[in-house]
Structures are given as C-alpha cells and as structure tokens.
One Martini backbone bead per residue (centre of mass of N, CA, C, O) as a GRO file, in nm:
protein
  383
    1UNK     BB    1  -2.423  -4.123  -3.256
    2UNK     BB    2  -2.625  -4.230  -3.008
    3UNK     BB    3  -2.636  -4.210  -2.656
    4UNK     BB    4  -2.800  -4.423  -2.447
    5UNK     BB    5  -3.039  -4.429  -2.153
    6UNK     BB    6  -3.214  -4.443  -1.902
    7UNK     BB    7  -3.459  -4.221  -1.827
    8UNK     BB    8  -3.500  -4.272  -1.540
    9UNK     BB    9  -3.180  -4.231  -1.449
   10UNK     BB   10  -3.113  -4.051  -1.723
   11UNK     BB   11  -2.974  -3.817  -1.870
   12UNK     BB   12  -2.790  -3.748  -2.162
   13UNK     BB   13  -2.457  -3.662  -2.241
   14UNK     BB   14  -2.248  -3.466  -2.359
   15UNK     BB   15  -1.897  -3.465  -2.521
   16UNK     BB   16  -1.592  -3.229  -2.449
   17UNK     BB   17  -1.274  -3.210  -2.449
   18UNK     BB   18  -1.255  -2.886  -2.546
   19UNK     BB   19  -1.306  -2.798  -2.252
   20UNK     BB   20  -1.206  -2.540  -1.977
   21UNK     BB   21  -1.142  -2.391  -1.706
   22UNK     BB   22  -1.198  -2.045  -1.533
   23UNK     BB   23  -1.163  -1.877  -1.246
   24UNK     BB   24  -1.252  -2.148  -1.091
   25UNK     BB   25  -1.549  -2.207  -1.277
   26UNK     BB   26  -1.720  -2.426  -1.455
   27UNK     BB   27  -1.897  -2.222  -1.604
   28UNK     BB   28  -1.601  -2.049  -1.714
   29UNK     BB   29  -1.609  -2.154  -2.059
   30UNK     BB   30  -1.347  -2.256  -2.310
   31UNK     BB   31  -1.295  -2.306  -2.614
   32UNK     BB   32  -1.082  -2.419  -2.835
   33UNK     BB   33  -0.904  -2.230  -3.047
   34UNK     BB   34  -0.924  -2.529  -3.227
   35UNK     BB   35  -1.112  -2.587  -3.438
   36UNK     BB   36  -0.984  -2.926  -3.527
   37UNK     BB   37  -0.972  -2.970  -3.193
   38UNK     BB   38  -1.297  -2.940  -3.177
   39UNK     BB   39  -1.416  -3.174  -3.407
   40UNK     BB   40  -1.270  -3.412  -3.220
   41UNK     BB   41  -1.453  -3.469  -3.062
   42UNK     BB   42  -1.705  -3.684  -2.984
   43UNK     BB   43  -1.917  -3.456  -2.863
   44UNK     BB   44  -2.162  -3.237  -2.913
   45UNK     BB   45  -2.380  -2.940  -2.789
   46UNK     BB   46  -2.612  -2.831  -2.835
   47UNK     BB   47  -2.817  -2.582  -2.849
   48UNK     BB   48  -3.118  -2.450  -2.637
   49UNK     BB   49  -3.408  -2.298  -2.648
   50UNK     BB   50  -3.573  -2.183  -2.368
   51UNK     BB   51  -3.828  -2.065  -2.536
   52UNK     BB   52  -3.838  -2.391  -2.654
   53UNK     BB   53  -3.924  -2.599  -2.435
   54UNK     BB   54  -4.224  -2.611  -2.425
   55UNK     BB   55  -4.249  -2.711  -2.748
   56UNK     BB   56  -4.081  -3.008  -2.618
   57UNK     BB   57  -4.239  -3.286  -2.523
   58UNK     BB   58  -4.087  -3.328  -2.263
   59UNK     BB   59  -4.235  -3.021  -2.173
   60UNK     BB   60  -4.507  -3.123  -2.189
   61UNK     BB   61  -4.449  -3.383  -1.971
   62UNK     BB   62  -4.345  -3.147  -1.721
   63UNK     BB   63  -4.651  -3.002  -1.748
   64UNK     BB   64  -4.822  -3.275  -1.661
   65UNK     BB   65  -4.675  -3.383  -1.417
   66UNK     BB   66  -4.758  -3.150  -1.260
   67UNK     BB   67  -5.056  -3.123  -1.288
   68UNK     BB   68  -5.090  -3.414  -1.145
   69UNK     BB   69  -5.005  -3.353  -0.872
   70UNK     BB   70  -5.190  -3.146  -0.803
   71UNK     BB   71  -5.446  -3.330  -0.862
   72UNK     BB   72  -5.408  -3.492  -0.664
   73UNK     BB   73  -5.359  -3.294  -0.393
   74UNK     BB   74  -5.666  -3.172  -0.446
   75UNK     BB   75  -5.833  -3.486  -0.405
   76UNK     BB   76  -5.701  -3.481  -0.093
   77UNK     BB   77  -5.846  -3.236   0.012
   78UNK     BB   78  -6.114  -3.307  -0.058
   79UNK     BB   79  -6.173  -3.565   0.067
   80UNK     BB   80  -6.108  -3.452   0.352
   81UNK     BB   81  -6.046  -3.130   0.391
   82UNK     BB   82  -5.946  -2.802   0.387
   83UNK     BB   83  -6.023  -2.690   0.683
   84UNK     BB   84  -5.894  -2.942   0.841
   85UNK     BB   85  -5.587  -2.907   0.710
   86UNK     BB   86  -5.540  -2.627   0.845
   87UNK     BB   87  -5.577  -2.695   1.153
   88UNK     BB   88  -5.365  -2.918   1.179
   89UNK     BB   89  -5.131  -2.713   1.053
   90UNK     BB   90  -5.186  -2.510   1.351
   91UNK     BB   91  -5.093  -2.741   1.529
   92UNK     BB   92  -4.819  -2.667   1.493
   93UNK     BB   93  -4.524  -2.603   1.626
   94UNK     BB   94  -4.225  -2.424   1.533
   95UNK     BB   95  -4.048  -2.555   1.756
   96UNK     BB   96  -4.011  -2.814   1.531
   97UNK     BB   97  -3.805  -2.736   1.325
   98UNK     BB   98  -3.552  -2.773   1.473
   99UNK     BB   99  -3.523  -3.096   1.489
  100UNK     BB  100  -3.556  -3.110   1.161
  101UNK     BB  101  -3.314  -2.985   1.052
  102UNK     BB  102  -3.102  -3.132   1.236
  103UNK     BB  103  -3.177  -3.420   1.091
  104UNK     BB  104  -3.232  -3.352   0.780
  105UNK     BB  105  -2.919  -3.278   0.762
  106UNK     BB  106  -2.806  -3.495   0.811
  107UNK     BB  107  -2.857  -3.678   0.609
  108UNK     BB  108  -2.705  -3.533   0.423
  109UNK     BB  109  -2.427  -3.587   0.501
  110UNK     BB  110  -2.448  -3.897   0.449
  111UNK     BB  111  -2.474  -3.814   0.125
  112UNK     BB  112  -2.157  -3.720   0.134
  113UNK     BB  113  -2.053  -3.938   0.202
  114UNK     BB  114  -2.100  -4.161  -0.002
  115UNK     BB  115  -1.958  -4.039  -0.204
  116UNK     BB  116  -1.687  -4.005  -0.142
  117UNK     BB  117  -1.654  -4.322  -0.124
  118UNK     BB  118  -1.717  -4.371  -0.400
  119UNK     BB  119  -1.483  -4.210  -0.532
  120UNK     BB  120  -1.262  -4.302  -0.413
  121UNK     BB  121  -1.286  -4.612  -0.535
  122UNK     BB  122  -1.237  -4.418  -0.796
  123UNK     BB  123  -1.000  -4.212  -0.747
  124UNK     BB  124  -1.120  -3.987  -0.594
  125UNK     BB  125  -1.142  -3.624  -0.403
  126UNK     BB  126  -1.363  -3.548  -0.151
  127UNK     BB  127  -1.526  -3.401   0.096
  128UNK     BB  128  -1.798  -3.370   0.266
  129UNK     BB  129  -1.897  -3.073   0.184
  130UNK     BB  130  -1.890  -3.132  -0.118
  131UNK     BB  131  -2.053  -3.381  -0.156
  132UNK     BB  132  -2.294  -3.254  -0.047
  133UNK     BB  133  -2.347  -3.037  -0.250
  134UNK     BB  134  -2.356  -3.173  -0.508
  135UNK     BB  135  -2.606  -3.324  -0.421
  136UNK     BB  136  -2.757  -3.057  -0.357
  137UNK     BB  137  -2.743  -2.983  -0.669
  138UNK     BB  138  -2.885  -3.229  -0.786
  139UNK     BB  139  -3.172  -3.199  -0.647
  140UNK     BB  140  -3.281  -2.942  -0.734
  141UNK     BB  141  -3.421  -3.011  -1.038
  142UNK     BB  142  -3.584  -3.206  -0.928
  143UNK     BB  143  -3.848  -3.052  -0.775
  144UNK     BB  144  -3.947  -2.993  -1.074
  145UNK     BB  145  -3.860  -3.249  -1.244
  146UNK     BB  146  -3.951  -3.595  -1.350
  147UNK     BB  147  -3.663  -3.640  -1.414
  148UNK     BB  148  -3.298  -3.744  -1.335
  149UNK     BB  149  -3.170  -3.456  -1.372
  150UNK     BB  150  -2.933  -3.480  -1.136
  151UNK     BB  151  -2.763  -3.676  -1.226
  152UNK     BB  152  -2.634  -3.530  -1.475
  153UNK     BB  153  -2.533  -3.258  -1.308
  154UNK     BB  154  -2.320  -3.423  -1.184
  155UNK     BB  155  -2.163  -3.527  -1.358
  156UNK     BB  156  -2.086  -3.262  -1.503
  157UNK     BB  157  -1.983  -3.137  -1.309
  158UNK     BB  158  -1.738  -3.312  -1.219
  159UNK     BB  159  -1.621  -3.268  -1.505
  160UNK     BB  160  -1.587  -2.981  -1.523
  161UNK     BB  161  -1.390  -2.986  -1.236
  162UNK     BB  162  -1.218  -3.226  -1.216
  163UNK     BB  163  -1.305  -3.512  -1.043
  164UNK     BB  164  -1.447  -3.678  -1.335
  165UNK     BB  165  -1.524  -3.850  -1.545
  166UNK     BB  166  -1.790  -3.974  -1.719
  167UNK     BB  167  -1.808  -4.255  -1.686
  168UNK     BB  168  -1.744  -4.250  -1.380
  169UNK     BB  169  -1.961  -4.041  -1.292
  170UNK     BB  170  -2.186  -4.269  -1.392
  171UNK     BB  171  -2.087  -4.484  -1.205
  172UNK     BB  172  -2.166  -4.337  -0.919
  173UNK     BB  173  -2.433  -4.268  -0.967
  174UNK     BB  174  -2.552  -4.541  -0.984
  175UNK     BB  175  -2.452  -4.652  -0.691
  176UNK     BB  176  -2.635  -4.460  -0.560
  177UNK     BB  177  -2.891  -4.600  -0.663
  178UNK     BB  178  -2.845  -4.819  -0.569
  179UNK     BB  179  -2.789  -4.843  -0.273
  180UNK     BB  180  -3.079  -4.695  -0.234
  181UNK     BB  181  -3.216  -4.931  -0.295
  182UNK     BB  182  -3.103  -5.149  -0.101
  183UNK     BB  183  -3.178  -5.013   0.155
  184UNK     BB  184  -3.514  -4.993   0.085
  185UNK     BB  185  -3.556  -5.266   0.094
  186UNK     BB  186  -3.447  -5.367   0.358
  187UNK     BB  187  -3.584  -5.185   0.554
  188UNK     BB  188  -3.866  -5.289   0.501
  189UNK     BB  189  -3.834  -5.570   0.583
  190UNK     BB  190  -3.743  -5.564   0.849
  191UNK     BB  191  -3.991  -5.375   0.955
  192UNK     BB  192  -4.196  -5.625   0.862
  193UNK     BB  193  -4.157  -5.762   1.130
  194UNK     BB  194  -4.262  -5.512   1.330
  195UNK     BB  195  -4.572  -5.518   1.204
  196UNK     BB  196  -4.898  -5.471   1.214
  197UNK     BB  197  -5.128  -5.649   1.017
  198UNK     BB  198  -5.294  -5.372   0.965
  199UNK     BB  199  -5.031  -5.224   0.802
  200UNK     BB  200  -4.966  -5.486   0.584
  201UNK     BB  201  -5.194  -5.530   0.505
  202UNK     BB  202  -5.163  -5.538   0.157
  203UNK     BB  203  -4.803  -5.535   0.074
  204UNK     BB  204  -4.679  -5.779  -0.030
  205UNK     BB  205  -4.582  -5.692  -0.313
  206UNK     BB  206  -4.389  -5.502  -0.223
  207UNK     BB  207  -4.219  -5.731  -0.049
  208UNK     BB  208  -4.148  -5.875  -0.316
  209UNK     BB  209  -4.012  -5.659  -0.478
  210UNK     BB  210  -3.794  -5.592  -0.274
  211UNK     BB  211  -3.651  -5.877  -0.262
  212UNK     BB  212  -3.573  -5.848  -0.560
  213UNK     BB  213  -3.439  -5.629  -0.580
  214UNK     BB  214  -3.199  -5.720  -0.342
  215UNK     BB  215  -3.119  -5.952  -0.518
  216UNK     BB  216  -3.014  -5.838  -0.752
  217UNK     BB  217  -2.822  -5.621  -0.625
  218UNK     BB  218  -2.634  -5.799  -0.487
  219UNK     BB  219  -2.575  -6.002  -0.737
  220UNK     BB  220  -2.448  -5.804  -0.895
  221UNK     BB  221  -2.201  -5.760  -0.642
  222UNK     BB  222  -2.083  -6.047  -0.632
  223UNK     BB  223  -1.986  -6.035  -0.962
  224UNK     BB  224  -1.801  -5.785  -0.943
  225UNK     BB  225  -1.603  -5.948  -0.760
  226UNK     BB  226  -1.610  -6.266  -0.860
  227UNK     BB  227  -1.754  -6.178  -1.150
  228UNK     BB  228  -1.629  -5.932  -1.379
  229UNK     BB  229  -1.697  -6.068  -1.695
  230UNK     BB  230  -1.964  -6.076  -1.677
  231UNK     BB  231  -2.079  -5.814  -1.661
  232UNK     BB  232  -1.898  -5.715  -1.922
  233UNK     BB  233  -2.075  -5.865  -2.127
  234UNK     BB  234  -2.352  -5.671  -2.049
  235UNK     BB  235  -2.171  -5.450  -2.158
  236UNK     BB  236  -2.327  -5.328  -2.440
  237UNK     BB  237  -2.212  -5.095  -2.640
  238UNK     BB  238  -2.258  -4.817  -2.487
  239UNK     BB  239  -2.205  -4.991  -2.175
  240UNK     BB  240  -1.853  -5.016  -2.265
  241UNK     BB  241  -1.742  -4.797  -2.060
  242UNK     BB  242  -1.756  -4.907  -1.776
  243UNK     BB  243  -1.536  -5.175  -1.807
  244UNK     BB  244  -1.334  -4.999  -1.624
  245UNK     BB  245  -1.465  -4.935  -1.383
  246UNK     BB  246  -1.561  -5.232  -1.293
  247UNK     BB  247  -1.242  -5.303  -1.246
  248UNK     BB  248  -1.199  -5.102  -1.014
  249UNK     BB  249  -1.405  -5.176  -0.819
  250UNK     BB  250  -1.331  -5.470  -0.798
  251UNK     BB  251  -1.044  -5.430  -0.653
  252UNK     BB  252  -1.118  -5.274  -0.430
  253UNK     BB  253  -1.316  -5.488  -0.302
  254UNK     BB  254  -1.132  -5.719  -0.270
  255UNK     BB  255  -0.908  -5.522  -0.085
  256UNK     BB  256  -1.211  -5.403   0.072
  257UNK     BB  257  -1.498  -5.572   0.127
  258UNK     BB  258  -1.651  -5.345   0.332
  259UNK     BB  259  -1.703  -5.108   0.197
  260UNK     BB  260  -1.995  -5.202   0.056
  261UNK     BB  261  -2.120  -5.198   0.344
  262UNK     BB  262  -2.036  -4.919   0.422
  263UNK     BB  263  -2.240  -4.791   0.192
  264UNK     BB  264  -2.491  -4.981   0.303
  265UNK     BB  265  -2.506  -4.809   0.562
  266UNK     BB  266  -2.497  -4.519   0.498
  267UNK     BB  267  -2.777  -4.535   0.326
  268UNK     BB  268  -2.928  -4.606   0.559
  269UNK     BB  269  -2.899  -4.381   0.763
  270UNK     BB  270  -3.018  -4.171   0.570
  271UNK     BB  271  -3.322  -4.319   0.584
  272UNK     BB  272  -3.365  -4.279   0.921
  273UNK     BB  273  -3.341  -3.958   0.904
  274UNK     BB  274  -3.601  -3.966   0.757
  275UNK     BB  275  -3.757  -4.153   0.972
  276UNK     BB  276  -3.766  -3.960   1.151
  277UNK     BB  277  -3.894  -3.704   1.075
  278UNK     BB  278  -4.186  -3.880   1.037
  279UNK     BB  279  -4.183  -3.925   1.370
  280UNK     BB  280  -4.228  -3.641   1.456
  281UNK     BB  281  -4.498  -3.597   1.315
  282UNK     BB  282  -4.623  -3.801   1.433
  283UNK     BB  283  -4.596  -3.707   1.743
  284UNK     BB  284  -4.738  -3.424   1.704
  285UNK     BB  285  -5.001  -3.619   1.601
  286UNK     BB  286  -5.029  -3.895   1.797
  287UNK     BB  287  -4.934  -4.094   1.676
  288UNK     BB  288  -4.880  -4.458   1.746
  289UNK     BB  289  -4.579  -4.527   1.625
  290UNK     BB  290  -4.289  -4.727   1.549
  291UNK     BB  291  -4.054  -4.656   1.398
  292UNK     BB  292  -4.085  -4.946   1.214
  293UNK     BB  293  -4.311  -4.856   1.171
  294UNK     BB  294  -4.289  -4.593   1.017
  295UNK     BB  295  -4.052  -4.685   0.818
  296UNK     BB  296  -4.302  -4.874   0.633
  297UNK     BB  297  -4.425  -4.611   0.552
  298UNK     BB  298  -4.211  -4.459   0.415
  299UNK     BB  299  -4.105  -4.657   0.205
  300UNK     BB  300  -4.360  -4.736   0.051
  301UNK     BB  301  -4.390  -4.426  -0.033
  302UNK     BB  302  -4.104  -4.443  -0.184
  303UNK     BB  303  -4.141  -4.669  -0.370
  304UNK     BB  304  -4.420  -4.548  -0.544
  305UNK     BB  305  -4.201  -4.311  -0.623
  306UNK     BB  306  -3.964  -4.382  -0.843
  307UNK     BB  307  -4.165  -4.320  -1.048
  308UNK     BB  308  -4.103  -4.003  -1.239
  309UNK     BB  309  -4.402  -3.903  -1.282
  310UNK     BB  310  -4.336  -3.659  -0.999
  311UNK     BB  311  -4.211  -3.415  -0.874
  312UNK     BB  312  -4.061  -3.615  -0.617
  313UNK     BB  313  -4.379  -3.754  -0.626
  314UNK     BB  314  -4.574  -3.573  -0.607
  315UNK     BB  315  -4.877  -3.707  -0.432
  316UNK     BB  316  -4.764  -4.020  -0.442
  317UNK     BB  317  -4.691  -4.025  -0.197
  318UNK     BB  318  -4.911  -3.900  -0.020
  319UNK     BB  319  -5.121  -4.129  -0.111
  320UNK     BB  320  -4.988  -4.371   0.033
  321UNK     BB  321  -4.992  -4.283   0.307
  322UNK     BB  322  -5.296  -4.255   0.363
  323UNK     BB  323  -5.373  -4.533   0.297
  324UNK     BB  324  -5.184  -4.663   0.519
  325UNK     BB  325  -5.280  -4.508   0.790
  326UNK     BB  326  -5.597  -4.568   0.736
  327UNK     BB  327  -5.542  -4.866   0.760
  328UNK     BB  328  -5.464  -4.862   1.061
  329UNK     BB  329  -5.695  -4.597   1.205
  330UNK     BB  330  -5.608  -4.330   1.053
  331UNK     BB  331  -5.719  -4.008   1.017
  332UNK     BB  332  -5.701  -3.900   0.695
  333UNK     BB  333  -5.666  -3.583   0.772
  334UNK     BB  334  -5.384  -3.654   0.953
  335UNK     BB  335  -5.244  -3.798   0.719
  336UNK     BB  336  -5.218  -3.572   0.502
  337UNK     BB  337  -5.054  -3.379   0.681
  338UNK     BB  338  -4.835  -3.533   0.711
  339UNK     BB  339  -4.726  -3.613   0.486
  340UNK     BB  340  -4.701  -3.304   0.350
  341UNK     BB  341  -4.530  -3.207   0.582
  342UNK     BB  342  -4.269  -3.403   0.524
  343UNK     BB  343  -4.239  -3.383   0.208
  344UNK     BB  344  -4.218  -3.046   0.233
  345UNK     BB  345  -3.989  -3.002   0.427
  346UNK     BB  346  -3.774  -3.165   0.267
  347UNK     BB  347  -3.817  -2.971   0.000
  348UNK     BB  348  -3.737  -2.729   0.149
  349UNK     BB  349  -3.480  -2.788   0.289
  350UNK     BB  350  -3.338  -2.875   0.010
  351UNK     BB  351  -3.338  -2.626  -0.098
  352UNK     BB  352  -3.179  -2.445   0.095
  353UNK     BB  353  -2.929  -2.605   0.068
  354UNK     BB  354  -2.919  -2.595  -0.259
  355UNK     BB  355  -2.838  -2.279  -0.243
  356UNK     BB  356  -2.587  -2.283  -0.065
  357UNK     BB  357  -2.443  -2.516  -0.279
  358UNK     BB  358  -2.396  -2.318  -0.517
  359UNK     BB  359  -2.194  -2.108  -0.366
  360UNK     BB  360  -1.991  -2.286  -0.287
  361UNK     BB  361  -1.932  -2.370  -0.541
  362UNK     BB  362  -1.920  -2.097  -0.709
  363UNK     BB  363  -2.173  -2.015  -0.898
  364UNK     BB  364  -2.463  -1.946  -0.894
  365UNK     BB  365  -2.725  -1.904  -1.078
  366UNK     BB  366  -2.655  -1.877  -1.337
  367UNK     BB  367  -2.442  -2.146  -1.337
  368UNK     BB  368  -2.713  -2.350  -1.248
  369UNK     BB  369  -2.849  -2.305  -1.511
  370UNK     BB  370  -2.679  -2.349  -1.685
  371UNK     BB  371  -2.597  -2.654  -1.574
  372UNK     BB  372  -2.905  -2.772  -1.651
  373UNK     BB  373  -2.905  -2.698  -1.980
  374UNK     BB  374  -2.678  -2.865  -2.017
  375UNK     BB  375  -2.798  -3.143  -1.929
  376UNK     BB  376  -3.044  -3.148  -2.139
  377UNK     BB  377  -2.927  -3.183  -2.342
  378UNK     BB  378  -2.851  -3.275  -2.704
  379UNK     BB  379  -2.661  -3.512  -2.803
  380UNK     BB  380  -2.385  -3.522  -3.080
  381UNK     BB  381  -2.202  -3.804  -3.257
  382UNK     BB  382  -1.957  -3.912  -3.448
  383UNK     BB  383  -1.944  -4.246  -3.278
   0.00000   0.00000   0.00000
C-alpha cells in the first residue's frame, strides 16, 4: 500500500525503521545488518537514477514550469522595457542591500523561532539556530522545484537527526504551513482596512478567500482544542497516524491556551519582515505607500503564488505585483523592478543563508543532495 499526502503540501516519504546514524552526520547512513529485520520495516525506499530524473513525468513538469516562469518573466520585460528595467536597476544604491539583509536575516530568526516552539509542543528540543537551520535547509529545494519539496526534506531531516518521528515531524510541518495560511490572511485583512481605494479596487474575492481561508484555519484549531475526537474522526485511512499528534498537541494547548497564540504571532512577525524588505525597495524607488499598502501589495502578491505552479512562484509573484501597483498609478516599469528586486533578494539571500545551514548542520553538498533525493524518492510499503 502506498501512502499518499496532498501533492500542494507533501512529497510521500518512505520509512525505514532499520536505518540509523553514524560519525555524528544524519547522512553517514547504515542499514541494520539483519536483513530480516530489515524486510519487516513499513516502507522501503526505491533508488531513483538520478540520470532518470528528467525522463520522469513529473521531471518533465518542473521543466515546464521553469520555463512558465521564465516565459511570464520575460513577457513582463518585454512589455514594460529591458533597457528601462536595467537602468531603474542601476538606480539602487549597493550600501541598501545592508539594512536589507539584516531584516530579512530577522524575518528567518522568526522562522526558526516558530519551529522550535512547535516542536517543544510536541515534546522535542531544538535550539533557534538549529531549527532555523533546518528551516532554511528545507526552503532550498523550493529555490528549484515548484513543488513543495521543503516540507518532505524537513520531515527526513528531523527523523534521520532523531529530533522527531515522521508523524510527528509530518504535522509540524503542516502546522507550520497553517500558520503562515493564518498569518498571511490575517495580515492582508487588516491592512485592507488602511488602504486607498485605488489599490483595493477589484481584490474583494481575494479577501474573501482570505477570511475563509482564517475562518477555516481558526475553526480547525478551535475543534482541535475543544472536540479533538470530532478532529481525528476526519483523519481516515492513511491520514490516523496523525491520531496520536493531535492528542498531543490538543493536551498542550489545554494546558496552555497562549502558546497557539503565541506561534500565530511569531508567524505574523515573520511576515511583517518580509513586508519591511519590500517597504526598503518602495522608498528607493519613491513609491509613496504606507507600510500597510505595502503590506497588502505584497500579501495579494503571495496569496497568488500559494499554488506551486513555479519554482517559489516566480514570475507569478511578480506579475500579481505589477497588475496591483499599477492600478494604483504606479509606473509599470517601476513596479515590475521593485517586484523583480524584492523576489529576487529574498531567494539569493536565502539561498546564501541555506548554504551556510547545509555545513552547520554538518551536512556539506553530498549529504544535502543524498538528502533532496531521497525526500523525492518514491516509497513502497508493505501494508
């Protein structure tokens, strides 16, 4: 039987009780050398030939929507002006990239914050610069892959480290993914109390989906605390192994009701830093908005990209920004620079941070691509 999650959310991960670490090094890894108890593991994971990669479905669809992206990418230079884009470019002073780096450095603190808190929930134990680590070990994959990749890379990760089961590392995940759904609907509500007409105009269904999305969110969390049976009657079939988290999680938060508060703050705080970054970019560029537009340009433009059509959305990004800032009477030119240079700094900064969390973790190149290949694997189960 094979186990299968939402495809949005999750790769599949096989599992393998029979492997376990050795020289300290999650990836220095060594099967149980009784092959009979190593027959009776739950899942087995294939090799895949990484030569075969490209030959494979869904290889030939994260090659199709790289080059979606470009085609938007290049549709959006086009039409606005390349040589327009290069010297608007040439306009950013160097000496602005240090005040960017240091709130976007923040932004991931925050994001390391957050895991570590959810994992105490569920009764494991990492400091914030581990878990910001794993954070941006996880986020490297999306870089590339428009499928998110991250989540299962995280999950292997934590189980291969022992810092937690796949269950358990499976619904930290998903908390963390609600979270940031919480987050970012919420935040795009409120700031759409704070902005002009002109830039709200024709975005109603976007904050319609907003609120259903934050209502649902809540709803689920409200049922998880007060009626966590009604919960884990809905987790059917290969979805009751989580049956066990939501217990755990449902005793914690009983015991101290603040904590879920506490982590869809950290989620909001993430977020606003992300919303500073693209405010620095505003005002180099004169753009004269309001924190709070800013805000809900860059939240529309995230909501947009949820579904991972392209690699961390781009171009989707990019394109949702351009339509928003230029109904507002912002120069198309100017908008799709702004959008571009924003995109473009969180994904290189981000990846120079997840380079840096590669070796802290004391992986090195080998061990971070064994381990993207073996997340991507598909596994076989016995029962």
């Amino acid at each position: 039987m094979i186990d299968r999650f939402s495809d949005s959310l999750f790769f599949v991960i096989g599992r393998n009780e029979d492997t376990h670490l050795v020289h300290n090094s999650p990836y220095r890894i060594i099967r149980a050398q009784n092959y009979a108890a190593e027959r009776t593991s739950s899942c087995e994971i294939i090799p895949v030939n990484i030569s075969e990669l490209f030959k494979t479905r869904n290889s030939r669809l994260t090659v199709l929507s790289i080059c979606l992206a470009l085609a938007i990418l290049w549709f959006l230079l086009w039409r606005t002006g390349f040589d327009r884009f290069i010297e608007k470019v040439d306009e950013v002073p160097p000496i602005v990239l240090l005040p960017l780096a240091v709130v976007y450095t923040v932004s991931w603190f925050f994001r390391g914050l957050r895991l570590k808190i959810i994992l105490r929930m569920l009764e494991a134990e990492l400091s914030v610069l581990q878990s910001g680590c794993v954070e941006l070990l996880a986020d490297l994959p999306n870089q590339f892959i428009p499928a998110r990749l991250g989540d299962a890379v995280k999950i292997l990760y934590m189980h291969r480290s022992g810092i937690i089961d796949y269950k358990t590392g499976t619904f930290a995940a998903l908390m963390v993914r609600m979270m940031d759904l919480a987050a970012v609907t919420s935040l795009a509500l409120f700031s759409a109390l704070f902005v002009s007409g002109s830039l709200s105009e024709g975005y109603s269904s976007y904050l319609l989906a907003s609120g259903g999305i934050m209502l649902l969110t809540g709803g689920a969390w409200v049922l998880a605390v007060k009626r966590p049976e009604l919960i884990k009657k809905l987790l059917a079939g290969p979805l009751g192994r989580f049956r066990a988290a939501v217990d755990q999680v449902s005793e914690r938060m009983a015991k101290s009701p603040g904590t879920l508060m506490g982590i869809l703050g950290v989620s909001m705080s993430v977020w606003l830093f992300d919303i500073l970054t693209l405010f620095i970019f505003m005002r180099v560029f004169s753009i004269q908005l309001t924190i709070p537009e800013t805000a809900f340009v860059m939240l529309l433009a995230t909501i947009a990209k949820i579904m991972p059509f392209t690699p961390n959305g781009l171009g989707v990004y990019e394109g949702m920004m351009v339509v928003i800032l230029a109904g507002a009477g912002v120069d198309e030119s100017t908008a799709l620079t702004v959008a571009v240079l924003d995109h473009g700094f969180m994904n290189v900064w981000s990846f120079l941070l997840s380079v840096l969390a590669v070796y802290r973790l004391g992986l090195g190149a080998r061990g971070a691509e064994e381990l993207f290949r073996q997340s991507a694997e598909k596994p076989t189960c016995d029962s």
